[in-house]
C-alpha positions in Angstrom: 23.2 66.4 8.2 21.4 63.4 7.3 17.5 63.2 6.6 15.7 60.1 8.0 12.0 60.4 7.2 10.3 57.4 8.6 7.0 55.7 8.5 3.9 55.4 11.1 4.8 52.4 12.2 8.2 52.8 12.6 9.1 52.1 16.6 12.0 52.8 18.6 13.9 49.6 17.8 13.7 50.6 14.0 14.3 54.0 14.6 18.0 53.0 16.5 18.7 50.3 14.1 18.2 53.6 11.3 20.3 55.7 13.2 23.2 53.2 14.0 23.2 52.6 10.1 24.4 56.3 9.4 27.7 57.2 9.4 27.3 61.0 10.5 27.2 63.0 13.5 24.0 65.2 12.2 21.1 63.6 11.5 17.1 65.3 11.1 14.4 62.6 11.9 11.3 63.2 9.9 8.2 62.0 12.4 5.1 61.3 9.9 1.4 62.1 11.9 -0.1 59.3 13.8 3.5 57.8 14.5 3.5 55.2 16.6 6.3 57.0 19.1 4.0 59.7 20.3 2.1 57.0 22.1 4.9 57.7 25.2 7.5 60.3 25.5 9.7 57.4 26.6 10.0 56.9 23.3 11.3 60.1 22.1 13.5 60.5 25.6 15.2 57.0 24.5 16.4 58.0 20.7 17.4 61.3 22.5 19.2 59.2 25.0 20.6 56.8 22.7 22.0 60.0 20.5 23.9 61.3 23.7 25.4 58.2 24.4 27.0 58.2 20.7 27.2 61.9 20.7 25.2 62.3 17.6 23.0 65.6 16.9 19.7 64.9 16.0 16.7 66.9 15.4 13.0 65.6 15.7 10.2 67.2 13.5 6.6 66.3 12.9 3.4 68.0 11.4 1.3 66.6 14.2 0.5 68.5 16.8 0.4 65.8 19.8 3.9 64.9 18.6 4.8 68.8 18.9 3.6 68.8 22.0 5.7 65.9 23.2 8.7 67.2 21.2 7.9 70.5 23.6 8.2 68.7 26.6 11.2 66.9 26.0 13.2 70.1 25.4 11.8 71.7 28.8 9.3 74.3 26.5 6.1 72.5 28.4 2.9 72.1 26.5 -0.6 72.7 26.0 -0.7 69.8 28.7 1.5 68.6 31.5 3.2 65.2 31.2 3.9 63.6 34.6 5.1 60.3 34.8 3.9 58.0 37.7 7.2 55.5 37.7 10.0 56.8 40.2 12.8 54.9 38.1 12.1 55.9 34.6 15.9 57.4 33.9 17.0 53.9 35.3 14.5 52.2 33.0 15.7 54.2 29.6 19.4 53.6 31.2 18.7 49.6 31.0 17.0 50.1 27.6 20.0 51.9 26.2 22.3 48.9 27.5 19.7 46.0 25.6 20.1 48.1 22.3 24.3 48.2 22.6 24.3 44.9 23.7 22.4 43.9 20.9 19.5 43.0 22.9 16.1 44.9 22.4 12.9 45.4 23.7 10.1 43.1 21.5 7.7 45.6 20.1 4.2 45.6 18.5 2.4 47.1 15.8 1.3 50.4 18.0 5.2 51.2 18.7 7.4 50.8 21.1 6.6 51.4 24.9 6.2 49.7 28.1 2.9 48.1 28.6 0.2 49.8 30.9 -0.6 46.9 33.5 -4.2 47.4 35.9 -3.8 45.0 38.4 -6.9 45.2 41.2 -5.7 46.4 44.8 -1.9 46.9 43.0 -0.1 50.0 43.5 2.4 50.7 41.3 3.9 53.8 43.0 4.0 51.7 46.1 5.9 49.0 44.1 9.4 50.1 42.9 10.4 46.7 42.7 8.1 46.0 40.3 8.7 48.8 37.9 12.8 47.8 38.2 12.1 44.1 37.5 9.4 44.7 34.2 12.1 46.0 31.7 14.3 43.7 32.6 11.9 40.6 32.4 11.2 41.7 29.0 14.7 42.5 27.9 15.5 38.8 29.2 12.0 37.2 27.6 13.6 39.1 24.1 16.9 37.2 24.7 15.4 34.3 25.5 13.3 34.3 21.9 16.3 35.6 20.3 18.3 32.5 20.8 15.7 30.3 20.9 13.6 30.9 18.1 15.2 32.0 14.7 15.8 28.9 13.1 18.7 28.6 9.7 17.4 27.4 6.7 19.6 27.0 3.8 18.6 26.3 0.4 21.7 24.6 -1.7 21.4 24.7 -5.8 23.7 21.9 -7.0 24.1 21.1 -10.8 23.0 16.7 -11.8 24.1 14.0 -14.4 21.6 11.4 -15.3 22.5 7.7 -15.3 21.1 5.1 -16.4 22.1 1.5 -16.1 19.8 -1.7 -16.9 21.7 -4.9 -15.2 20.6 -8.7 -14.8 21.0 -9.7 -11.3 20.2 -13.2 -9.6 18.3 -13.4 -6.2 19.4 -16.5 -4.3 18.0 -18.0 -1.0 20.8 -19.0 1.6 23.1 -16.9 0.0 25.5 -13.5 0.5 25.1 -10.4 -1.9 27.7 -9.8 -4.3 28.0 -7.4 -6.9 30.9 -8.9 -8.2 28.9 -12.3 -9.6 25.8 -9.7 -9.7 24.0 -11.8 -6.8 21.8 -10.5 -4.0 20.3 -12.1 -1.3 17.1 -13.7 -0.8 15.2 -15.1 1.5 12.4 -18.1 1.0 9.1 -17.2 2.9 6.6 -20.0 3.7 2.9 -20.5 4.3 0.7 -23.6 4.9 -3.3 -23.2 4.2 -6.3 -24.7 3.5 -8.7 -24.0 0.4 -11.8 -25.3 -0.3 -14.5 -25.2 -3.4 -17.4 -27.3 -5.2 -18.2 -27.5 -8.7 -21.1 -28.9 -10.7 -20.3 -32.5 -12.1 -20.1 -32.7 -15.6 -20.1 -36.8 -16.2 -23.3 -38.4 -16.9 -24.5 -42.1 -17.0 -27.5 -44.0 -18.3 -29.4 -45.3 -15.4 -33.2 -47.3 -14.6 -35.0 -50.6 -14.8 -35.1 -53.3 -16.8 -38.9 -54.9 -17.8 -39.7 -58.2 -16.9 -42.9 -60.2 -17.0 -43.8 -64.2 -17.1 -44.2 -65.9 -20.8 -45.7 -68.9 -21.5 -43.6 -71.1 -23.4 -44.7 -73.5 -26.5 -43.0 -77.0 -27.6 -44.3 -77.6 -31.2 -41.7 -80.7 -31.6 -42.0 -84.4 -30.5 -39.3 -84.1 -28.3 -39.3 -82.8 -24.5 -37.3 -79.9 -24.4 -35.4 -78.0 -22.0 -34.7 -74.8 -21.8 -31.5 -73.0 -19.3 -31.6 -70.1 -17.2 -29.8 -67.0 -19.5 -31.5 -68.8 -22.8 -32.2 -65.5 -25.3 -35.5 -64.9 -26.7 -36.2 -61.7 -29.0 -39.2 -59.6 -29.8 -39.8 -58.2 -33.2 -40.5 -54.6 -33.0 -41.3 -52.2 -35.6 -37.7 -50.7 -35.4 -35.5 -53.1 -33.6 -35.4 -56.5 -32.0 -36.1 -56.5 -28.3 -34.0 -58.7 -26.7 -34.7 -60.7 -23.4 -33.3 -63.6 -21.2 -34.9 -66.5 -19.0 -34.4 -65.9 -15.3 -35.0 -69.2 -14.4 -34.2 -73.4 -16.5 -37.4 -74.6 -17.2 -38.5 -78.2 -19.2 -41.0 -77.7 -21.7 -42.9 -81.1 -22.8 -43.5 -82.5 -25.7 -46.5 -81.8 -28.1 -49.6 -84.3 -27.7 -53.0 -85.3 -29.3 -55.5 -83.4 -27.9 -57.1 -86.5 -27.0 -54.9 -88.7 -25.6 -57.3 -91.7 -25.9 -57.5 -90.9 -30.3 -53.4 -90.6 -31.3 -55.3 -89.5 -34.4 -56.6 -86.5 -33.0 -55.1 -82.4 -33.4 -51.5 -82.6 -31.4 -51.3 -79.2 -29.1 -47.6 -77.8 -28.2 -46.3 -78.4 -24.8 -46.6 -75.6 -22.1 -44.3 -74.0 -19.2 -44.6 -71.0 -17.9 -41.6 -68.8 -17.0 -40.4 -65.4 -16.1 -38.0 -62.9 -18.5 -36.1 -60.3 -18.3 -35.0 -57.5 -20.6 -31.5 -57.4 -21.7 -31.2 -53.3 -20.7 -33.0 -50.6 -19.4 -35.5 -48.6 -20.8 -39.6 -47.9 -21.5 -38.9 -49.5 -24.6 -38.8 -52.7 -23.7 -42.5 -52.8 -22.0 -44.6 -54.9 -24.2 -48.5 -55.8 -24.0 -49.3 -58.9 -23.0 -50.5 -61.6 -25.6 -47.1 -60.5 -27.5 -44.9 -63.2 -29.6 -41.5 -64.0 -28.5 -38.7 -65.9 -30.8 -35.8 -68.4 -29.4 -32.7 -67.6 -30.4 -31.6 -71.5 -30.5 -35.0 -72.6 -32.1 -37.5 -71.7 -34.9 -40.5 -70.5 -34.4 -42.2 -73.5 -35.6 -40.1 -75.6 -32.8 -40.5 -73.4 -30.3 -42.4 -70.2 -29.3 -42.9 -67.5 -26.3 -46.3 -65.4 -25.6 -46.9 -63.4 -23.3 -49.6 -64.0 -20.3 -49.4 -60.2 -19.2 -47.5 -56.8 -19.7 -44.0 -57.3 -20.0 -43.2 -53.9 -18.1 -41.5 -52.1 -15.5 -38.6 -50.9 -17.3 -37.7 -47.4 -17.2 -34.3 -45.3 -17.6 -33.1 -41.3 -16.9 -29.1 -39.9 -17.1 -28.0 -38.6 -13.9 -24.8 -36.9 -13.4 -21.6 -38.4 -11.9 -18.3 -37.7 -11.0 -15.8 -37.8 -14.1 -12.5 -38.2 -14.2 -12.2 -34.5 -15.8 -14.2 -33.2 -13.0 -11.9 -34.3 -10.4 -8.8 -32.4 -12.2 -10.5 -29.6 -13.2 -11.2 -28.7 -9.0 -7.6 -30.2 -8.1 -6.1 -27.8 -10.9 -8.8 -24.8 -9.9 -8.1 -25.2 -6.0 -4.7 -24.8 -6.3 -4.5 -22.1 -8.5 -6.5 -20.3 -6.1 -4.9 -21.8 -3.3 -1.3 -20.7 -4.6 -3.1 -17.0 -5.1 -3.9 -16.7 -1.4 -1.0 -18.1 -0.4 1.0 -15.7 -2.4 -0.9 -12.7 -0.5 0.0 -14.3 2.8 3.7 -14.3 1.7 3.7 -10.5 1.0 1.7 -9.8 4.2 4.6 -11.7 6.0 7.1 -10.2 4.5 8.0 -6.8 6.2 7.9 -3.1 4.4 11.2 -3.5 3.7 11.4 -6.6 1.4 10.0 -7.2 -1.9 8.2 -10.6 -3.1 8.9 -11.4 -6.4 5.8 -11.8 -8.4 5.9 -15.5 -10.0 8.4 -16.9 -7.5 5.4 -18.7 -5.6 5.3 -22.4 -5.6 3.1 -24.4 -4.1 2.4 -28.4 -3.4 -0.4 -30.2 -2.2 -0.1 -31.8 1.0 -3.5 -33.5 1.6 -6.7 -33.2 -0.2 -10.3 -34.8 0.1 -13.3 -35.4 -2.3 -16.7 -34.9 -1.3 -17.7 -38.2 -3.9 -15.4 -41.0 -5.6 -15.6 -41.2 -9.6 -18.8 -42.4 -11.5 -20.4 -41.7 -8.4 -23.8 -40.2 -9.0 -23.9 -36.5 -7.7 -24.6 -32.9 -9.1 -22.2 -31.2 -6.7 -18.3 -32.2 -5.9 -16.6 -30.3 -3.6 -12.8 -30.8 -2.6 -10.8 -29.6 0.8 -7.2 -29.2 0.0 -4.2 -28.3 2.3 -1.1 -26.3 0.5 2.2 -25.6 1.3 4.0 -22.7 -0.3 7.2 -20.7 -0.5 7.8 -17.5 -2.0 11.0 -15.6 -2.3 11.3 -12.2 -1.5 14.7 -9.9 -1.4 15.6 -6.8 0.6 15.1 -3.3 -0.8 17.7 -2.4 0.8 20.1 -4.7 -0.4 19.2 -4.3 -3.6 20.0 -0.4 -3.5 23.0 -1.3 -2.0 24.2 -3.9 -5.1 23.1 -1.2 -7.6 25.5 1.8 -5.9 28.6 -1.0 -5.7 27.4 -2.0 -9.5 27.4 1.9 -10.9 30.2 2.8 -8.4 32.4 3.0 -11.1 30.9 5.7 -13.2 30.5 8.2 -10.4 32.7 11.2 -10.8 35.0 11.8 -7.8 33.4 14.0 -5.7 30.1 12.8 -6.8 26.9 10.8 -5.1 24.3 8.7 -6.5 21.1 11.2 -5.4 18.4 9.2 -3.4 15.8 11.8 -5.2 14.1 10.9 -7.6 16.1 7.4 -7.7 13.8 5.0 -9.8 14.7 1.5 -9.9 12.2 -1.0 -12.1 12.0 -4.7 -11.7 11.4 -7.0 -14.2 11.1 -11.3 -13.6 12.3 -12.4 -16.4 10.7 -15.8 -15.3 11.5 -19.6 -16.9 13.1 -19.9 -19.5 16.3 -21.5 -21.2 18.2 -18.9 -20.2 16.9 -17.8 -16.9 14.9 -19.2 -13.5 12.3 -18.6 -11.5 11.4 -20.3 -8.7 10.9 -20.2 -4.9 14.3 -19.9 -4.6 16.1 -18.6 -7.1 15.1 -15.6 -9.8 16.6 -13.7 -12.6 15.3 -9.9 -12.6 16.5 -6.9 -14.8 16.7 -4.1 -12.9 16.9 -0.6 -14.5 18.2 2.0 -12.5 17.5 5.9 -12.7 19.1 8.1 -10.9 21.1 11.9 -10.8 24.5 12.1 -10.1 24.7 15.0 -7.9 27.9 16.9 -5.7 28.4 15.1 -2.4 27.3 17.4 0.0 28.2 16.2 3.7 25.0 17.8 5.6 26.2 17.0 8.8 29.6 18.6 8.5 28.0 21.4 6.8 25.8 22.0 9.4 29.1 21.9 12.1 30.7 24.3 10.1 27.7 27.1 9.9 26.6 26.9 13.7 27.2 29.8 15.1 28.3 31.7 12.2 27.2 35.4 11.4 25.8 36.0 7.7 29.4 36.4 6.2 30.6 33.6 7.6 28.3 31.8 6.6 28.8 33.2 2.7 32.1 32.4 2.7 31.3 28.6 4.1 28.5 28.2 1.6 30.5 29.7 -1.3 33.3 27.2 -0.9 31.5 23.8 -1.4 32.1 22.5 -4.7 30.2 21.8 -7.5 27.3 24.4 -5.8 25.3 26.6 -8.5 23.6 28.8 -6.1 22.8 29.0 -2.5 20.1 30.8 -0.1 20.6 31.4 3.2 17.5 32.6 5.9 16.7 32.7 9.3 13.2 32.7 10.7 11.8 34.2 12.5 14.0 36.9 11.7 14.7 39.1 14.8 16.8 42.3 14.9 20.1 41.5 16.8 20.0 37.9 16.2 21.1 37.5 13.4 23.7 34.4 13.6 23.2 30.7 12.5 22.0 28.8 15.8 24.5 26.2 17.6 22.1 23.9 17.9 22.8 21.6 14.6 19.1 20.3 15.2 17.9 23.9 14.5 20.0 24.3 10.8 17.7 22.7 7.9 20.0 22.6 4.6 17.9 21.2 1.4 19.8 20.4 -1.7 17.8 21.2 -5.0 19.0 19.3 -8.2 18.7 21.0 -11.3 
């Protein structure tokens, strides 16, 4: 006879599934105190039942004295107490139990036991309601089937074995062209953007800017002879550091010198006079001079002709301003667009969609129209230009390019063998202008370095048709047969007792592949 000693919580369905995994007619049941089965004889009448079904002997023993008591009663010895049952159908109740459990359907249970659930309904009769107390073991039975197959779900855990492989390759991107892994050529695609950009910078030219002094001289003829004098005629003034230069604005005829008394020839002679207004050759304080101030012809000496001065020779004045250089006017062009291209290169990648890549450099841009705030050597401390762009960019797909790589490294792959998509690292780098390569809006030269593991190719899909519906060694000897496989793991959940096959529904079987 076989000893089964089992725990508190131990219930019926755990009990049975002990008992069917004996292989002996005899068997003595162990019941620890506070079991979970004394909390209904039903309990104790179904393993008796389920025994006489498979005519096994068992024999039920227990230290506790309710489950004595209950053991008592169901051998007909009574009790300390009677136990009455108020359900008229309880054989046919156990009877529909016994079916679930050969079935391989069973009752769900709790963490108190096994036992069918005590139900207070107001102005409800249950001895009045046979129906009822049919119906309830069913409904459960049916709810247990109905979790059974729709709940447990397969998950399978495949350990496969990997080869690294590495590969760097040049590749072109072309616009308006086909991939081909032959010529090492993917496809491209030129994006476009138009935009406007403006900005203002402080001038840097500068220029020399005022008044020129002027006043009104009186002019002296020392010589015999009536002189005239032309508009433009230069006449200086000796400073202390430098001549001041300055011009006649106007002709003027300057007469003779005569006696001072014109009836006695013998008398003093006195220069001839004219009066007439000058102007200072540049700009500048500098040349205000006091009045009463010698002047010098440039064509005469100063004993044949001389200039004074009635009043202040003044008004002139100068400052430097700034203006609008030819330097200034590149610098913003060359700024703008460098800016312009910028934003215009974050438009691009916001037009191109998640699954393309823009290559960084290949963005070109032109100017289509731009306007200065000032012309040149105009006199401002601001210049501001608005300038419209047009851009391109090229972009290729990602895609595509994983696509070219696999046809590239196809030939390195063992049979039976996949490029893994985990922990696949592909780096780009633009190798840009040069003598040997391009880059430009529509065509680039990029190395590309690929990383990847070489791993078994393992169908999921086929897998998964193969393993629905499959008990647990079926589904060893399936697992165990794929190639290339180190290990494999194989779990339902929730796992429930009678249910123990892969589900047919493929959506329900998860199979991850780890690489090692």
């Amino acid at each position: 006879m076989t000893k089964i000693e089992l725990e508190i919580h131990d219930n019926v369905i755990t009990t049975l599934s002990k008992i069917r995994d004996i292989n002996d007619s005899g068997i003595d049941i162990v019941i620890p105190q506070g079991s979970v089965l004394f909390e209904n004889i039903l309990n104790l009448k179904l393993i008796e039942k389920y025994a006489e079904e498979r005519e096994i002997s068992i024999q039920m023993s227990t230290e506790s004295d309710v489950g004595n008591n209950l053991l008592s009663m169901l051998n007909g010895k009574g009790g300390a107490e009677t136990f009455t049952t108020s359900l008229p159908t309880e054989e046919e109740n156990l009877a529909a139990q016994i079916d679930a459990l050969e079935t391989g359907v069973v009752m769900p249970s709790t963490k108190k036991g096994f036992r069918i659930p005590k139900m207070s309904l107001p102005k409800f009769n249950i001895r009045k309601s046979r129906t009822f107390v049919v119906l309830l073991p069913l409904l459960i039975v049916l709810g247990y089937v109905f979790a059974g197959l729709r709940l447990p779900k397969a998950n399978i855990k495949i350990s496969v074995h990997s080869q690294p492989l590495t590969r760097s390759i040049t590749i072109k991107v072309k616009a308006n062209t086909e991939t081909d892994s032959e010529q090492k050529i993917l496809k491209g695609q030129t994006l476009s953007v138009s935009m406007d950009g403006f900005k203002e910078i402080d001038t840097t030219g500068e220029k020399l800017v005022g008044e020129k002094a002027q006043g009104e001289i009186t002019v002296y003829n020392k010589t015999d002879t009536e002189i005239e004098l032309d508009e433009g005629d230069e006449l200086s003034y000796k400073g202390k550091s430098t001549d001041l230069v300055y011009y006649l604005k106007d002709s003027v005829i300057v007469p003779a010198r005569a006696p001072e008394d014109s009836l006695d020839p013998a008398s003093a002679l006195i220069p001839g006079e004219a009066t007439v207004e000058i102007i200072a050759s540049d700009i500048g304080e500098s040349y205000n001079i006091d009045g009463d101030s010698n002047l010098e012809f440039e064509k005469y000496k100063k004993s044949e002709m001389e200039g004074k001065s009635k009043e202040d020779i003044d008004g002139g004045m100068s400052e430097i301003v700034k203006i609008v250089s030819e330097e200034d006017k590149t610098t913003l062009s060359d700024q703008l667009i460098s800016e312009t291209t910028s934003s215009a290169e974050a438009d691009i990648k916001k037009q191109a969609s998640s699954k393309q890549s823009v290559i960084d450099g290949s963005t070109q841009s032109s100017v289509t129209n731009e306007s200065f705030s000032y012309e040149l050597d105009n006199e401002t401390d601001k210049l501001s230009l608005t300038q419209s762009v047009y851009a391109e960019g090229l972009v290729y797909s990602k895609e595509e390019l994983d696509n070219l790589l696999d046809g590239m490294v196809e030939d390195l792959i063992p049979e039976g063998f996949i490029l893994s998509e985990k922990d696949r690292e592909v780096n780009i780098e633009v190798l840009g202008n040069s003598t040997s390569s391009i880059l430009s809006s529509t065509e680039a030269d990029l190395q590309v370095t690929l990383k990847a593991q070489v791993v078994p190719d393992i169908k999921e899909e086929s897998l998964k048709e193969q393993l629905r519906g499959k008990g647990s060694k079926e589904v060893e000897k399936i697992l165990g047969s794929v190639k290339n496989v180190k290990s494999y793991e194989f779990k339902l959940s929730p796992s429930i007792p009678f249910f123990q096959k892969v589900p047919k529904n493929v959506g329900k079987i998860n199979i991850s592949i780890e690489i090692n």
